[in-house]
N, C-alpha and C positions, 0 to 999 in steps of 0.2 A: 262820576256817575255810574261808570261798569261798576264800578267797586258795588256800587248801593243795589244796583240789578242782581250781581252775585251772591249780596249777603242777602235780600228778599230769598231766591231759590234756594238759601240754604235752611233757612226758619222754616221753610213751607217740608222742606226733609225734617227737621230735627231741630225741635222746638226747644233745644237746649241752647243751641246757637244764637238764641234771641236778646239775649244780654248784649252780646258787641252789637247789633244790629241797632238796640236802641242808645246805646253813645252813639253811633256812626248818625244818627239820626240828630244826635241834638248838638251836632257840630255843623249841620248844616248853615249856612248864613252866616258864618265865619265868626268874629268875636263874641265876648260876653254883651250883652243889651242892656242898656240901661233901664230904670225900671218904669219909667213913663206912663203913659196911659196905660190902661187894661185893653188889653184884646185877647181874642180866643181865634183860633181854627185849632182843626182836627191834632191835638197829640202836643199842643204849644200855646202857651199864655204869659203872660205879663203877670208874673207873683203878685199877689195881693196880702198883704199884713192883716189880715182880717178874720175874726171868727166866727161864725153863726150863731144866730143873736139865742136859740131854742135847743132845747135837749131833744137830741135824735130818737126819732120813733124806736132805733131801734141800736145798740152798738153793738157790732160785730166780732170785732177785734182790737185791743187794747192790750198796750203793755209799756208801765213806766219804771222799768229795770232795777225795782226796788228790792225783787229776789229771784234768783234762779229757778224756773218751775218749767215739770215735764211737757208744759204745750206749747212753750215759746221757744225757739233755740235763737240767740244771738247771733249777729253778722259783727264782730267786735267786741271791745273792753269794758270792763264798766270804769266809768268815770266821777270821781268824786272830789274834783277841787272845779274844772270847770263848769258848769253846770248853771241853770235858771234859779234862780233865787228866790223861793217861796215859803211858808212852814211847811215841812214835814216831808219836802225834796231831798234825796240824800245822793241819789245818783243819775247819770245820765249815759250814754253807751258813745264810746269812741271808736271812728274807724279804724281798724290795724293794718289794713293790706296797702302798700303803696311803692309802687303801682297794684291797681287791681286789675291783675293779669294783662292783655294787651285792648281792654276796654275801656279806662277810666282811673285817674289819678287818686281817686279813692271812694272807695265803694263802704257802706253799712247799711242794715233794716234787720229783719227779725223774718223769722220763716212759723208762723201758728201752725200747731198741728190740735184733733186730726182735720182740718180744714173747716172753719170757720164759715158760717153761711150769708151770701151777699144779701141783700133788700132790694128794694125797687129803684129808687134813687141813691146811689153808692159815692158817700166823698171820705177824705181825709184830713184829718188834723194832726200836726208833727211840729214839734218845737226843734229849731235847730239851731247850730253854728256854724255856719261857713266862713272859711279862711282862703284864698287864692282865685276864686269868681264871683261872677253872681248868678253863672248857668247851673242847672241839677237837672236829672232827671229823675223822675219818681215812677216807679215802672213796681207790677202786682202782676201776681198768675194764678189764673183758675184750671184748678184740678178739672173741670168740666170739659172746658175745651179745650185744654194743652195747649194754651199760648198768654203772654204776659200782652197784658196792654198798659200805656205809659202817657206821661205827661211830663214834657219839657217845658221848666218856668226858667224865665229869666227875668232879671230884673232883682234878686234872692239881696235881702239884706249880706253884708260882708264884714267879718270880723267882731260882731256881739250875738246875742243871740237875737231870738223872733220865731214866731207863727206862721204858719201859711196851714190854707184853708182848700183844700181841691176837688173840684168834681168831677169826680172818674167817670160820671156817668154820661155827661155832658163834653166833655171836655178830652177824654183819653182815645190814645189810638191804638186799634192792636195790633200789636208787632208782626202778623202774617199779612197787613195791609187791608184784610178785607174791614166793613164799616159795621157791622154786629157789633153791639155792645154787650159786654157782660150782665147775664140776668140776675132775678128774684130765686135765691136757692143755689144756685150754683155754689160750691164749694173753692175757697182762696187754699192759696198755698205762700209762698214765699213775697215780703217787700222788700224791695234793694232802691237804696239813694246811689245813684253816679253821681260825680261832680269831673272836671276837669279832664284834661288830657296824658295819656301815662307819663309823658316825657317830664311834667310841672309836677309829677307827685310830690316832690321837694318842698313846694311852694303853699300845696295844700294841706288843710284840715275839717277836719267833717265831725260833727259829732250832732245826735238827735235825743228827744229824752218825751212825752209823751206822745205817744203814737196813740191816734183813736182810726180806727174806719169804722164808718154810719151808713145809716141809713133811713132816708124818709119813704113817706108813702105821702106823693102829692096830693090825693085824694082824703086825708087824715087833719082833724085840725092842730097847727103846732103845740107842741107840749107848750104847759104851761113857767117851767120852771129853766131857767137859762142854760148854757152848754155849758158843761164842767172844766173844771181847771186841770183835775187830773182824775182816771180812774184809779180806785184801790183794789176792788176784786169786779170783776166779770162773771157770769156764771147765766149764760144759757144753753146749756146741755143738750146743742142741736146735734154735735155731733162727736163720735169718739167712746169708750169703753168707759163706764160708768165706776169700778173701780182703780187706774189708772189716772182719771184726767179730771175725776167729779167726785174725791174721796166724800165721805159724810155720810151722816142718816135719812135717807130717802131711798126711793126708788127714782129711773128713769122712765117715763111714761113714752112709749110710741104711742099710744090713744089718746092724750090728755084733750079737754073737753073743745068743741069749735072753737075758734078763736084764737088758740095758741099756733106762734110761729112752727115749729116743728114739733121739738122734744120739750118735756116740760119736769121738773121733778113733781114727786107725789110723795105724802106723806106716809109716813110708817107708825106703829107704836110706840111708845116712848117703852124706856126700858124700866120706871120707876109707875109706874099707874096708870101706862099704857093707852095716854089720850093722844092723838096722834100729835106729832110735830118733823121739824126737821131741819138737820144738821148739816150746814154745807161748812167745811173746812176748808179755811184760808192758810197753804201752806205754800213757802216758808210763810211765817206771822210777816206784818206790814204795816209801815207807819200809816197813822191817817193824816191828815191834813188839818188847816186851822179853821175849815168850815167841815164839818165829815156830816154827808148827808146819806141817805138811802133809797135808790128807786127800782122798786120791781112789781112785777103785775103776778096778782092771785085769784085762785077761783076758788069758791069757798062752798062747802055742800056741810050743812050741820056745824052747832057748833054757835056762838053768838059775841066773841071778843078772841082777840088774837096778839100775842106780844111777841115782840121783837126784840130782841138782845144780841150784843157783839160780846166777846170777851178778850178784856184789856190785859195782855198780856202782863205788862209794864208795870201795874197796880197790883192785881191777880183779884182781878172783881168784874162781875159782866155790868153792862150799860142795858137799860133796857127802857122799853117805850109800850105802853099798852093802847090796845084801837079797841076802846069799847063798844064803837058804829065800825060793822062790816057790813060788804054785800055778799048775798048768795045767791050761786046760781049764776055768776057771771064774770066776765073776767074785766078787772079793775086796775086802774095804776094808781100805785100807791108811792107817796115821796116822803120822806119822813125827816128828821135834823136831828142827828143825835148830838151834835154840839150844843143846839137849844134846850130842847125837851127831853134830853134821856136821863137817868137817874141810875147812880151805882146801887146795885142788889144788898149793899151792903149797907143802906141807910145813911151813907158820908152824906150832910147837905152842904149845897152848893159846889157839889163839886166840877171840876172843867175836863171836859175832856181832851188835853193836853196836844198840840199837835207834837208829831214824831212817834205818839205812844203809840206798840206796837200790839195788832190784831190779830187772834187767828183763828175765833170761830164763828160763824153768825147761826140763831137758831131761828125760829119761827113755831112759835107754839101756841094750838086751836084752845080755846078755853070757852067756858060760859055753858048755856041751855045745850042739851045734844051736840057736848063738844066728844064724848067716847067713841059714838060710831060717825066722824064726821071726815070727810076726805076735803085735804088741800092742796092744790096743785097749786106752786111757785116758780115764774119763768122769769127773763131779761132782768135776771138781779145785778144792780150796778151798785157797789158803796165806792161813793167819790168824794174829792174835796171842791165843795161848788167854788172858793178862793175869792178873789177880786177879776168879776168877769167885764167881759165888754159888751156893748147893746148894737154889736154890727153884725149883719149879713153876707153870705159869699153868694147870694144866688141858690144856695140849696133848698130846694122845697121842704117843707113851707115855710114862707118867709111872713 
């Protein structure tokens, strides 16, 4: 117990030092637990196998290690024989350090830059492997307040894979002890999995493969369309240097109209007849999946039909979707199927959009009555593969 008084005064110095602090923390109560009923207090839960049955108001940060890209930096390897078994999965990230330093038999997560913006109600979804317990801790740091706060589950499926579903927002402690939970805006920085004790690093393996963090607003009615299987691209441009981390034809809006989370992109002119549209580059390119769908919210001023196309690398022919009923003047979610209803530009009929085939631009182009002078602003663009989902709940708002 000095030991645990000594590492608190050291976190409340030097909020580096929070990583051993939160293993020292989930070694308390001595073995691994079984997985039993569900209970909760502050910072510890009984793992629940379960996913949230609705598409989050809002995703924050996602990364399924399908390519190297400037805003995610890995904690590990990529892994490509063990891994979840789905269309259009090719890899999964393995932990390398073992021991991980003198905190944890083996440590992985991802660090999002330039810091990724939290919601109202904040959880995670992470597919993993664990080999040697069935204790982890799952521990996050916000750039805001310079300190991680965490959740130790036990009860963690052992030696296949599996889900878990957690609400940080509910449910997490922060590692300086005090009971403030992380807000709406604050800025994430780094996730890191512990598992195990350094001395069993031998005995351990860790490896995780789609990371999502969400967000609801309890006050919001749940999306109408189920939680995704994996994300493909992300793209809401709340924060971070517009050429750098947001290649593509648009702008970055600091203004974009009420409504919008933070930053939103804006349309530009086209460089062939100049009616506006816009280019967000998916780089490296990226498989889709065997459901590939599309969800982002638009605000639309001028203008009276709007098409959507991805371009399939794989093929070398874009996919595309036309919305001949738009709204203007306010901002919309929009969900789209491009495995269903999309059509290659090239008149192939009945063609399939293949999962594994690989992605790397999506456009968004204004058409129709006063589509020349008409401004579009596009935020919280997700292309995912909706897959074979499940109809359960973790407790995150709205249920």
């Amino acid at each position: 117990m000095n030991d645990l008084k000594f590492a608190f005064r050291q976190v409340l110095k030097n909020p580096g030092f929070a990583a051993a602090v939160v293993f020292t923390l989930a070694l308390v109560g001595g073995a691994d637990a079984g997985s039993g009923a569900a209970h909760r207090s502050p910072g510890a839960i009984a793992a629940e196998s379960r996913r949230p049955a609705n598409f989050p108001h809002r995703i924050w940060a996602a990364c399924d290690f399908e390519g190297t890209t400037v805003d995610y930096v890995w904690f590990g390897r990529p892994e490509t024989n063990n891994l979840p078994r789905y269309p259009g999965n090719r890899t999964a990230l393995r932990a390398t350090s073992r021991p991980y330093r003198n905190v944890s038999a083996v440590m992985t997560g991802i660090n999002p830059v330039p810091g990724p913006r939290m919601g109202k109600e904040n959880g995670l979804f992470v597919r993993y492997f664990l080999e040697g317990g069935t204790r982890a801790t799952f521990q996050h740091f916000s750039l805001t307040r310079e300190d991680n706060w965490h959740i130790t589950a036990d009860g963690l499926t052992r030696g296949h894979w599996d889900e878990v579903t957690l609400n940080f927002t509910r449910d997490a402690r922060r590692n300086d002890g005090s009971a403030d939970a992380f807000g709406e805006g604050e800025r994430m920085d780094n996730f890191k999995l512990f598992a195990g004790k350094p001395e069993d690093a031998a005995s351990y393996d860790l490896l995780i493969d789609d990371v999502m963090f969400f967000a609801n607003d309890p006050a919001r009615p749940p999306e109408p369309e189920p939680f995704p299987n994996r994300v493909i691209l992300l793209a809401a441009f709340d924060t971070g240097d517009k050429d750098k981390y947001w290649p593509g034809d648009f702008e970055i809006s600091e203004n974009a109209p009420a409504g919008a989370a933070w930053r939103s992109a804006r349309s530009v002119p086209h460089r062939s007849g100049g009616k506006p549209f816009i280019r967000i580059a998916i780089a490296p390119p990226r498989p889709v999946g065997g459901h590939t769908k599309l969800r982002f919210r638009y605000h639309l001023t001028g203008g009276s039909a709007m098409t959507v196309q991805i371009f399939d690398t794989t093929v070398q022919d874009n996919r595309h979707i036309r919305l001949g009923s738009v709204k203007q003047g306010e901002w919309t979610t929009q969900y789209l199927d491009f495995s269903r209803d999309s059509r290659r530009n090239d008149g192939t009929p009945d063609s399939v959009f293949t999962d594994g085939n690989l992605v790397d631009d999506l456009f968004f182009f204004v058409e129709g009555n006063g589509a020349q002078n008409a401004i579009l602003f596009v935020d919280e663009v997700v292309l995912f593969d909706a897959g074979a989902v499940a109809s359960q709940t973790t407790g995150l708002s709205p249920e």
